[in-house]
C-alpha positions in Angstrom: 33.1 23.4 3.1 29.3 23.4 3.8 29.0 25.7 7.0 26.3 25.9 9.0 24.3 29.7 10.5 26.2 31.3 12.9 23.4 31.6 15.0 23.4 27.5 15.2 26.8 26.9 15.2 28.5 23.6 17.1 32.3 24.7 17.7 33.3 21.0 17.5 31.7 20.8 14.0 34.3 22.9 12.8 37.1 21.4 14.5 35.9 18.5 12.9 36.4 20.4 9.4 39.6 21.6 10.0 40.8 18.0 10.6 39.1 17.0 8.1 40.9 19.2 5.9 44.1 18.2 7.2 43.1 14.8 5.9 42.2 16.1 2.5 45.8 18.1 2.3 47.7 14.9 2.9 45.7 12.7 0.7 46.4 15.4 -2.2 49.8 16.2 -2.1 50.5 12.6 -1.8 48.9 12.5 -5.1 50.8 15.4 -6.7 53.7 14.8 -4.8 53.6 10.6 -5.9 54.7 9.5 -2.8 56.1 5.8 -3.3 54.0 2.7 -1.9 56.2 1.4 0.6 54.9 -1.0 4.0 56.2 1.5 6.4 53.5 2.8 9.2 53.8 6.2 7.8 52.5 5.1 4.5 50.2 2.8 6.0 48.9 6.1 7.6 48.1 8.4 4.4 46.8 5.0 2.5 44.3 4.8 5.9 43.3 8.8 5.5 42.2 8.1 1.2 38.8 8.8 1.0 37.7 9.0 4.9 38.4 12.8 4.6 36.6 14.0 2.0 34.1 11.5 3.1 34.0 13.3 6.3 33.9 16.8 4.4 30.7 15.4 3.0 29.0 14.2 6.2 30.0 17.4 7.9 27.9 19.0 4.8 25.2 17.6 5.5 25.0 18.1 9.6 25.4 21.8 7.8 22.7 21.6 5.4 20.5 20.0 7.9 21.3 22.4 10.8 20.7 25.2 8.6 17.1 24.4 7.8 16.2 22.9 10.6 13.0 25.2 11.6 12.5 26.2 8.1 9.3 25.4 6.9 9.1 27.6 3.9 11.0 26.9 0.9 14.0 29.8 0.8 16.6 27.1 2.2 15.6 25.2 -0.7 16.4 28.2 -3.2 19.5 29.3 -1.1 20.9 25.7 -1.0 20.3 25.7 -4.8 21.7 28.5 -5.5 24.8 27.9 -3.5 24.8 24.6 -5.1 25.4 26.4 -8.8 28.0 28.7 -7.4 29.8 25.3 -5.8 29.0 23.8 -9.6 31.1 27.2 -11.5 33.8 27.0 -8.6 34.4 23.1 -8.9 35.0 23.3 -12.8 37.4 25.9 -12.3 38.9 24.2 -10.0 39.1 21.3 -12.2 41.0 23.0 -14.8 43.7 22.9 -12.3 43.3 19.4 -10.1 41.4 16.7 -11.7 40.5 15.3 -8.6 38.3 18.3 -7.5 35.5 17.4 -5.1 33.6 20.9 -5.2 31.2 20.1 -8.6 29.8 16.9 -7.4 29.1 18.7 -3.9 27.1 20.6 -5.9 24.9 17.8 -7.3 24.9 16.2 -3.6 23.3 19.5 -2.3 20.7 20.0 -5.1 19.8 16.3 -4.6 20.0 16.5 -0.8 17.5 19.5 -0.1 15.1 17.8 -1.7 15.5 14.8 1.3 15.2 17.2 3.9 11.7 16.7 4.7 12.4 12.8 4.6 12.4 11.1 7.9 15.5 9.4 9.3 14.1 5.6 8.6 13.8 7.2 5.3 16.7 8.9 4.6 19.0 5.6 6.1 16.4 3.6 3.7 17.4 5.9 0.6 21.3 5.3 1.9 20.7 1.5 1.1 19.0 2.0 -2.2 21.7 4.4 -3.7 24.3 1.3 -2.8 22.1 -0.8 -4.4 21.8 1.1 -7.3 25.6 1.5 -8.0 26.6 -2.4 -7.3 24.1 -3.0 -10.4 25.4 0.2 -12.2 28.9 -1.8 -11.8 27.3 -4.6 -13.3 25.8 -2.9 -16.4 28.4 -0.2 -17.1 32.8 -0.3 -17.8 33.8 0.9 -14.4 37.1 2.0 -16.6 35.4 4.1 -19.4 37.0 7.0 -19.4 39.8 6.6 -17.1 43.7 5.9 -18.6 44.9 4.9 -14.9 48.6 5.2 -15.5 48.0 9.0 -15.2 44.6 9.2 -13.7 43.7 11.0 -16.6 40.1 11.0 -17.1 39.7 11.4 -21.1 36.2 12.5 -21.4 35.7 14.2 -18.7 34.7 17.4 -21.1 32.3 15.8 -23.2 28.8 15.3 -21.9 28.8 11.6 -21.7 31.9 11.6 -20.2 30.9 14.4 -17.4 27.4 12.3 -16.7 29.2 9.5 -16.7 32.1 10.5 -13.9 29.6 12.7 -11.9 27.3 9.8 -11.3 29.4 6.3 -11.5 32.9 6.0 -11.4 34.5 9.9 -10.9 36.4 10.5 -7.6 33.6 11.1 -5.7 30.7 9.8 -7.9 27.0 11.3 -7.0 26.6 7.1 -6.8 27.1 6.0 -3.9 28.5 9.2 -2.4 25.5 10.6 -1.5 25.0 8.6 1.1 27.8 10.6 3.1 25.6 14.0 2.6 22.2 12.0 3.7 24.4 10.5 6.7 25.2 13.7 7.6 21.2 15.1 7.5 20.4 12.1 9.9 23.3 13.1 12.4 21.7 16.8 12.2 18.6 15.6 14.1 20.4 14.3 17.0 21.2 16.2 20.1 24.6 17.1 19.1 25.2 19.3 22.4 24.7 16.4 24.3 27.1 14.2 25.8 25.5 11.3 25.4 25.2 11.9 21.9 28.8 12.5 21.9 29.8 9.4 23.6 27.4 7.2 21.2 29.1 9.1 18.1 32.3 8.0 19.2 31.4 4.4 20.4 29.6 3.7 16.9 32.2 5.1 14.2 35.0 3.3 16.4 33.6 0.5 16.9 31.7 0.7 13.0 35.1 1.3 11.5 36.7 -1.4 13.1 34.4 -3.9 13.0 34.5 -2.8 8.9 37.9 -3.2 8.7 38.0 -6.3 10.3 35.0 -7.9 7.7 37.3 -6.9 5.5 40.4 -8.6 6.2 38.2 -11.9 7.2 36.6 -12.1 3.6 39.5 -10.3 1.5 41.4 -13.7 3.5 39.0 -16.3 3.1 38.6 -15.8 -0.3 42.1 -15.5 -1.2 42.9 -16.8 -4.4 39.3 -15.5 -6.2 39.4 -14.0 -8.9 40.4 -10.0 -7.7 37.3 -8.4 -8.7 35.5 -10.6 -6.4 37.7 -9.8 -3.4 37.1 -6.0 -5.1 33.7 -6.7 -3.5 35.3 -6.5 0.3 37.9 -3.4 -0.3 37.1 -0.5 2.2 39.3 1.9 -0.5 37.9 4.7 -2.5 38.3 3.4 -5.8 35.9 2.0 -6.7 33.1 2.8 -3.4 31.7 -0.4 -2.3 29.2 -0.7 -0.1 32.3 -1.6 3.1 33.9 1.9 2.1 30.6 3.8 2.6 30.2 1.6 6.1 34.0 2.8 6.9 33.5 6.5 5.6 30.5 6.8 7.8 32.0 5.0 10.9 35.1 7.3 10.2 33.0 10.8 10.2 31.0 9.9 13.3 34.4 9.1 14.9 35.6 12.6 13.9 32.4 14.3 14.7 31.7 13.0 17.8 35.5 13.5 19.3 35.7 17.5 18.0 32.2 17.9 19.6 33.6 16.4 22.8 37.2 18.1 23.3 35.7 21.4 22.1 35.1 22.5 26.0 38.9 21.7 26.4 40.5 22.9 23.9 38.6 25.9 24.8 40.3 25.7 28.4 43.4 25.7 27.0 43.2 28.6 24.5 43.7 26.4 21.2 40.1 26.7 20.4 40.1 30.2 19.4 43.5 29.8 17.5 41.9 26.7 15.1 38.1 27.9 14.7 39.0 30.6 12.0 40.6 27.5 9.7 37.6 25.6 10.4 35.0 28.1 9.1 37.0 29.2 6.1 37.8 25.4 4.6 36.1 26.4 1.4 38.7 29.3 1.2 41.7 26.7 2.3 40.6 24.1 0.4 41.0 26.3 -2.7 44.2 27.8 -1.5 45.9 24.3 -1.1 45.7 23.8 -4.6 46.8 26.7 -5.8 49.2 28.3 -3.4 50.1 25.2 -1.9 50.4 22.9 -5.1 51.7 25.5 -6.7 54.5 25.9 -4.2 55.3 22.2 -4.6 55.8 23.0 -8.7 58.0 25.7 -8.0 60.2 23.6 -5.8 60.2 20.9 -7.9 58.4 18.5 -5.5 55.5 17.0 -8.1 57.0 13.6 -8.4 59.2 11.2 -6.7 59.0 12.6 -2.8 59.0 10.4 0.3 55.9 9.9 1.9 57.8 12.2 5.1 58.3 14.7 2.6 54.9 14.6 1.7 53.6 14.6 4.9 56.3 17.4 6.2 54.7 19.4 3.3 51.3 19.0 3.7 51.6 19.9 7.5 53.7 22.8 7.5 50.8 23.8 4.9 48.1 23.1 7.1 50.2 25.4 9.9 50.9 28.3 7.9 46.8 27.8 6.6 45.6 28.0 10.7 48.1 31.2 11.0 46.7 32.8 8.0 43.1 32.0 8.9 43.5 33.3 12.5 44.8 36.8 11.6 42.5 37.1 8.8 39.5 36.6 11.3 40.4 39.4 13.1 39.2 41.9 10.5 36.8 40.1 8.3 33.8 37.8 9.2 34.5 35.1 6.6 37.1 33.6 4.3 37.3 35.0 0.8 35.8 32.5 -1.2 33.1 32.3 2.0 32.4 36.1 1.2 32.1 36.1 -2.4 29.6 33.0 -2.5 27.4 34.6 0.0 27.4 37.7 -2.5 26.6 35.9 -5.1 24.4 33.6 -3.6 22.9 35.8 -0.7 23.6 32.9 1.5 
């Protein structure tokens, strides 16, 4: 979702979509499917994916967004980027009606914000990263993190009125505009580097491994030393989703470098080896896939019965065999048309 111009296209970028996307499958049919909490490794392994995917989504967005204006002086990415934003907007509340957790209306809101930071400098841009933080940790502090939400079913009540959609757009929705904007910004700083280059590559990799772990392990130290607080102090040191402190933001960016910088650098081989062409297709038609897996592929879970009560294997059998049939489907539909369905129709309606 968030592609970049053909004629500027980094193949690893979107190999780094289409795992990203993989990521995003498991998270949400582990949500549909209500995989029980247990402490086995598999678990451990779709807790770990919960919000680093669709935080990666995000950053890949923004490499897009800043790849695609990159010697644009004028001000038609600006009106392109807007417009796409508003098709993104219709799209997401659609989608909404169907999966409450949609993530396609706030990326509109983190475009329309975000091309107006594209003439920001990088010190800039990483400065504005700090203040949106900022701003939500005392936005936690002023507003009921809980308005709105009944978490037994994740049910957000208001969502519909226009308090309740200002209030989950920007503080405390899924993805909330607060602090999630940082990804996108992220993303617009990593579009200035020299992503062809190795070096690059290798420094990618080095600081989201290294950044992710040494999150992680910040984590673990305080959530330990302060054992006993009161829980929404320790809150405070959580790298989860729910809600996006300031360590979740630091693991979601070290997680999305990680991703970048490996697709970048095992594009060449899995070129060699033939794979590249079979898995590009599913990269560049995520926006397509992304809507597909929620209603052909959640839907195929309703009419097996498998909303509720599955094994975590089940879920992740599911979402995988998904993702397969997806790459299949993507590949031979490449063959005659240029770009996925949903690809197609915004660029009509867009122009983009």
């Amino acid at each position: 979702m968030g592609g970049i111009q053909e004629n500027s296209r980094l193949d690893g970028l979107d190999i780094a979509r289409l795992v990203a996307f993989v990521g995003m499958v498991i998270v949400n049919f582990n949500v549909v499917m209500d995989g029980p909490a247990d402490a086995g490794f598999l678990n451990a392994f779709v807790k770990a994916l919960e919000g680093r995917a669709a935080a990666t989504f995000v950053v890949l967005a923004g490499i897009g967004l800043g790849l695609a204006v990159k010697n644009d002086k004028g001000t038609q990415s600006v009106i392109d980027t807007i417009k796409r934003a508003l098709f993104l907007l219709v799209l997401g509340l659609l989608n909404t009606l169907i999966f409450d957790a949609d993530i396609l209306h706030y990326y509109a809101f983190y475009f329309l914000f975000g091309v107006f930071c594209l003439r920001l400098s990088s010190p800039y841009l990483l400065t504005l990263m700090v203040l949106i933080n900022i701003v939500f940790f005392i936005m936690l502090l002023v507003f009921d993190y809980d308005a709105g939400w009944n978490w037994a079913d994740y049910n957000y009540v208001d969502f519909w009125t226009l308090a309740g959609f200002v209030r989950n757009l920007f503080f405390n929705g899924w993805h909330p505009v607060f602090p999630w904007l940082s990804f996108l910004l992220w993303g617009i700083v990593l579009s200035r580097l020299s992503l062809k280059e190795r070096n690059t590559q290798n420094a990618l990799i080095v600081f989201g491994f290294f950044g992710y772990l040494g999150v992680e392990t910040l984590s673990f130290f305080c959530t330990n030393l302060f054992r006993g607080a009161d829980p929404e102090l320790l809150l405070l040191f959580a790298t989860g989703p729910v809600p996006p402190f300031p360590l979740y933001i630091a693991a979601g960016i070290s997680v999305a470098s990680l991703v970048v910088g490996l697709c970048l650098k095992s594009a060449r081989s899995l070129d060699k080896l033939g794979i590249l062409r079979i898995l590009l297709p599913a990269g560049r038609q995520t926006l397509s896939l992304y809507i597909g897996h929620i209603v052909v592929g959640m839907g195929t879970l309703e009419a097996f019965g498998m909303l509720g009560g599955q094994s975590v294997l089940s879920v992740l059998t599911a979402a995988l065999l998904f993702c397969a049939v997806a790459i299949i489907y993507a590949y031979f539909y490449a063959r005659r048309f240029k770009r996925g369905p949903i690809e197609t129709l915004m660029r009509k309606a867009t122009g983009f």
